[in-house]
C-alpha positions in Angstrom: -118.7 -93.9 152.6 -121.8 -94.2 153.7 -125.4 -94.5 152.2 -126.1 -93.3 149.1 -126.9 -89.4 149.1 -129.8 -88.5 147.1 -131.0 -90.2 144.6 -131.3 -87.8 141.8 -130.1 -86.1 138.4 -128.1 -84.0 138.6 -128.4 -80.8 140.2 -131.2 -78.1 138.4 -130.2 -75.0 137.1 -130.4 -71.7 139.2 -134.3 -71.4 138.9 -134.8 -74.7 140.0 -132.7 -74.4 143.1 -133.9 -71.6 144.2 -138.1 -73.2 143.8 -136.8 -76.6 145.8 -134.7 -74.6 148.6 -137.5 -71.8 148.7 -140.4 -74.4 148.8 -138.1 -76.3 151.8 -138.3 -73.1 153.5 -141.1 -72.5 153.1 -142.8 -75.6 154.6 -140.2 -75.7 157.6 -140.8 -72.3 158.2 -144.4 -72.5 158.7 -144.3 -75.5 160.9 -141.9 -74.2 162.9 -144.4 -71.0 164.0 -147.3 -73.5 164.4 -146.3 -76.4 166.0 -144.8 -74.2 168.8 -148.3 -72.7 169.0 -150.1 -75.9 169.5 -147.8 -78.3 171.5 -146.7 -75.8 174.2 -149.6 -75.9 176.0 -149.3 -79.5 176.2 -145.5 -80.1 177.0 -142.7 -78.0 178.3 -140.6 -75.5 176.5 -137.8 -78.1 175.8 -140.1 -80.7 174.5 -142.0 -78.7 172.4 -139.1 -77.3 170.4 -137.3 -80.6 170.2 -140.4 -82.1 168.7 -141.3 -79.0 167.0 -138.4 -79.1 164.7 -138.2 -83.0 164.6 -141.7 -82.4 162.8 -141.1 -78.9 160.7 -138.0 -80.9 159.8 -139.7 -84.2 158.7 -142.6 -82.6 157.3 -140.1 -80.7 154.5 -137.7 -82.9 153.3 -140.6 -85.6 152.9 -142.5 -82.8 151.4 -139.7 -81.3 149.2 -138.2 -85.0 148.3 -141.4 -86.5 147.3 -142.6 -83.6 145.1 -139.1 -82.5 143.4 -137.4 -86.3 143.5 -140.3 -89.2 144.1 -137.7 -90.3 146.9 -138.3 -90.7 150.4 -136.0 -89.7 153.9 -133.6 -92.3 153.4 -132.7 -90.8 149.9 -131.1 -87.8 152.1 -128.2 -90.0 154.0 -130.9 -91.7 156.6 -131.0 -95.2 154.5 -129.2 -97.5 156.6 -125.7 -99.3 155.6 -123.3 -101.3 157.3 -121.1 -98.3 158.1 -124.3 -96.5 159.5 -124.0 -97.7 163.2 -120.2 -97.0 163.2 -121.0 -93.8 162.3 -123.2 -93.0 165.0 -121.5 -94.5 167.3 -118.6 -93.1 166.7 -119.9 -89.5 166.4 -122.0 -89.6 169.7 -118.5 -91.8 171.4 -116.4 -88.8 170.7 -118.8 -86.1 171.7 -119.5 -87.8 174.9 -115.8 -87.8 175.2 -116.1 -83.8 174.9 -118.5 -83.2 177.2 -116.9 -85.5 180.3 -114.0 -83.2 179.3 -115.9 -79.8 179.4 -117.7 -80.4 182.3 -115.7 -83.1 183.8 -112.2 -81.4 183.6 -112.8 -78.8 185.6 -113.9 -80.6 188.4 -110.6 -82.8 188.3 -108.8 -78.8 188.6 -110.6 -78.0 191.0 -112.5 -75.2 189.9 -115.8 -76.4 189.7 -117.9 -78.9 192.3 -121.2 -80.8 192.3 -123.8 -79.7 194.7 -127.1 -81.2 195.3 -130.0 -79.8 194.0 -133.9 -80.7 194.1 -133.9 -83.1 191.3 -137.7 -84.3 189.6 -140.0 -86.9 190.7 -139.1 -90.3 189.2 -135.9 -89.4 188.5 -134.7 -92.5 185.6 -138.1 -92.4 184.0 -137.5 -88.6 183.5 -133.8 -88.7 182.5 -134.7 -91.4 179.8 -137.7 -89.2 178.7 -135.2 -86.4 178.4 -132.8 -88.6 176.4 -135.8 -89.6 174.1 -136.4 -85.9 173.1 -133.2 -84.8 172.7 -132.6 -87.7 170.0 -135.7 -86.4 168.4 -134.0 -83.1 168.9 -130.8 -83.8 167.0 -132.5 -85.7 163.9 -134.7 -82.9 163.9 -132.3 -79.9 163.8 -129.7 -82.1 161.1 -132.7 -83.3 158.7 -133.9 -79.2 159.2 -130.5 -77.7 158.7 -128.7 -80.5 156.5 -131.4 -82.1 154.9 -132.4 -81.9 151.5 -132.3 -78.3 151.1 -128.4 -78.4 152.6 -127.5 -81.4 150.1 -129.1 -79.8 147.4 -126.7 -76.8 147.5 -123.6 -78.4 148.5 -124.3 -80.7 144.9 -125.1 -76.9 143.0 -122.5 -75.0 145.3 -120.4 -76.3 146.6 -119.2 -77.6 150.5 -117.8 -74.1 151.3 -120.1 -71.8 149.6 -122.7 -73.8 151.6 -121.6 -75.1 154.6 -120.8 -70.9 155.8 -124.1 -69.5 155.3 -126.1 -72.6 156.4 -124.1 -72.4 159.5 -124.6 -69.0 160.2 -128.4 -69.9 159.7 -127.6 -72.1 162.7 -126.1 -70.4 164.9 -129.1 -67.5 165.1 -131.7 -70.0 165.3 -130.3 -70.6 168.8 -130.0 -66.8 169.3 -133.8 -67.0 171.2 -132.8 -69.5 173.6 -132.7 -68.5 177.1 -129.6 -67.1 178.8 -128.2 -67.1 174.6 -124.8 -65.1 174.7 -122.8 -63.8 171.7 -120.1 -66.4 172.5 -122.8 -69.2 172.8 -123.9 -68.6 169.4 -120.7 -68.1 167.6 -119.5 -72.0 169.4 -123.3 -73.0 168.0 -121.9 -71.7 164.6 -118.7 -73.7 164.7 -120.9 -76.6 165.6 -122.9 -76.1 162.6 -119.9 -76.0 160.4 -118.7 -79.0 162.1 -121.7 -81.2 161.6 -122.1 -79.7 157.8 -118.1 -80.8 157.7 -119.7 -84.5 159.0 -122.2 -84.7 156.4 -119.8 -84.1 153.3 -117.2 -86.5 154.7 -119.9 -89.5 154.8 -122.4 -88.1 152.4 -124.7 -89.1 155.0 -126.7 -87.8 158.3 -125.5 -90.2 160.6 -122.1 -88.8 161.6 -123.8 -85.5 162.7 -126.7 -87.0 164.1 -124.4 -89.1 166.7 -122.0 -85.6 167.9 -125.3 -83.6 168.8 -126.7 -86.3 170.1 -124.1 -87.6 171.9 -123.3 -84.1 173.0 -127.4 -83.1 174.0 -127.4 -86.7 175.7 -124.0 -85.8 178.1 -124.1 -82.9 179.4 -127.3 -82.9 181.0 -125.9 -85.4 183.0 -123.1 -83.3 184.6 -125.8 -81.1 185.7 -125.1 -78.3 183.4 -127.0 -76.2 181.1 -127.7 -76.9 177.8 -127.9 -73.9 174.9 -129.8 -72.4 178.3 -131.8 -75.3 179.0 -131.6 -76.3 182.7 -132.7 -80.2 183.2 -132.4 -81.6 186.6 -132.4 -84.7 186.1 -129.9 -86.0 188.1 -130.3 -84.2 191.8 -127.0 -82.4 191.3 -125.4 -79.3 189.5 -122.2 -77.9 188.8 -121.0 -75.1 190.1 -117.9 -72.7 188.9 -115.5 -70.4 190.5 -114.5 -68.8 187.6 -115.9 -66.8 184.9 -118.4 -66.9 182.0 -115.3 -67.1 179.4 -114.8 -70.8 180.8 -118.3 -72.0 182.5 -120.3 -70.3 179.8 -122.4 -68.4 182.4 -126.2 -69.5 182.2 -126.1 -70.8 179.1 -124.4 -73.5 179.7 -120.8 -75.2 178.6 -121.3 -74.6 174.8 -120.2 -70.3 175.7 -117.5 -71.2 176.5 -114.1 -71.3 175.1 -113.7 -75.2 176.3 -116.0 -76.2 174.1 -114.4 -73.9 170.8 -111.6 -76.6 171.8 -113.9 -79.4 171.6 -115.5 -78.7 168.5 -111.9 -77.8 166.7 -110.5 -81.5 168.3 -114.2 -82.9 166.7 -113.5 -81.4 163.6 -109.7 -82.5 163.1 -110.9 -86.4 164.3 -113.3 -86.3 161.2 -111.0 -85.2 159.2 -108.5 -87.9 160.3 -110.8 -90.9 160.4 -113.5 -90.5 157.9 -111.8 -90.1 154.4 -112.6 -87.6 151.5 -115.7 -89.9 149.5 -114.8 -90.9 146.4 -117.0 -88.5 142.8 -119.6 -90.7 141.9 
């Protein structure tokens, strides 16, 4: 295990829950309608809701943990430990892994190809921008959907009676993304219960922050799209001769049913190499 989770007493009683998560809400749910408002006329669509949510996110667990707790962000599984970097690593490794297999596989059957595109000006300062935002992007969407509001539950609730509903949660905000298709959002889902699933196996944020990561980071690279987002960074893209049920269409890999695979095969590795954490 991991960094300590949160240090607090134990968990409140019903009334108390319900003020911390409401008040969590609350916060990330206003930033998340202003910040749009004022950064999109000054970045893209892609940066602004990366950094949008990295903010909303930050700006409610520091907000939540300082008022209900007197803690700070590490107190929600971001303190660093020596099993913090394996972690990470480890997690973005074997997402990586998933992607070269999503997007790579079907090349190697023959039922995909690369063809050149026209890629943007300045073409390694712009893919390690890119890379720069999507980190923020996946701190931001784990601290907004398994931060403290999300540990605070699973210690009142429970893994299951949490992990489901908050992972629903996730899966519709994605449902707004361009080129967002039912099967898209249900994968989105699985990811969400996959990265909750991270979080209770480590008690910390570092597992799940190094699969999206690692998965945001990769397949941009294969010249795909990503939850709708097209990139072009690197001057190619790939191209499919079969149908939406295994290229995902315009949304990108994650609608299609190679990446259901990917997330189950995720799923059963931390299960396999991360053990249960001991009651404290």
């Amino acid at each position: 295990m991991t960094a300590d989770p949160m240090t607090i007493e134990p968990a409140p009683d019903k009334i108390g829950i319900l003020l911390r998560v409401g008040l969590f809400v609350v916060i990330a749910w206003i930033a998340m309608l202003l910040l749009p408002i004022l950064m999109l006329p000054l970045a893209g669509l892609l940066v602004t809701s990366a950094l949008a949510t990295f903010a909303a996110a930050a700006l409610a667990n520091a907000i939540t943990v300082r008022v209900y707790e007197r803690g700070r962000l590490s107190d929600l599984g971001l303190g660093w430990a020596p099993t913090s970097s394996r972690e990470f690593l480890i997690g973005a490794g074997a997402a990586v892994a998933g992607a070269v297999i999503v997007a790579g596989g079907p090349v190697a059957a023959g039922v995909a190809r690369f063809v050149a595109v026209p890629a943007v000006e300045h073409r390694w300062a712009s893919f390690a921008f890119v890379s720069v935002v999507l980190l923020f992007g996946a701190f931001g969407e784990e601290m907004l959907f398994h931060g403290y509001a999300f540990q605070l539950l699973i210690r009142s609730l429970g893994a299951f009676a949490t992990i489901l509903p908050v992972s629903i949660l996730f899966g519709l905000a994605h449902i707004g993304n361009q080129n967002a298709t039912l099967f898209g959002i249900f994968n989105t889902f699985l990811w969400g219960v996959l990265f909750g699933y991270a979080y209770v196996r480590t008690r910390a944020l570092w597992l799940p922050i190094g699969m999206h990561f690692g998965w945001n980071f990769a397949l941009p690279l294969f010249g795909v799209n990503l939850s709708g987002f097209t990139m072009g960074v690197t001057g190619y893209a790939l191209r499919w001769s079969v149908g939406a049920l295994w290229s995902g269409g315009n949304y990108g890999p994650e609608g299609s049913v190679l990446t259901t695979g990917i997330v189950v095969a995720l799923f059963l590795l931390v299960l396999r190499v991360f053990p249960e954490p001991e009651e404290t």
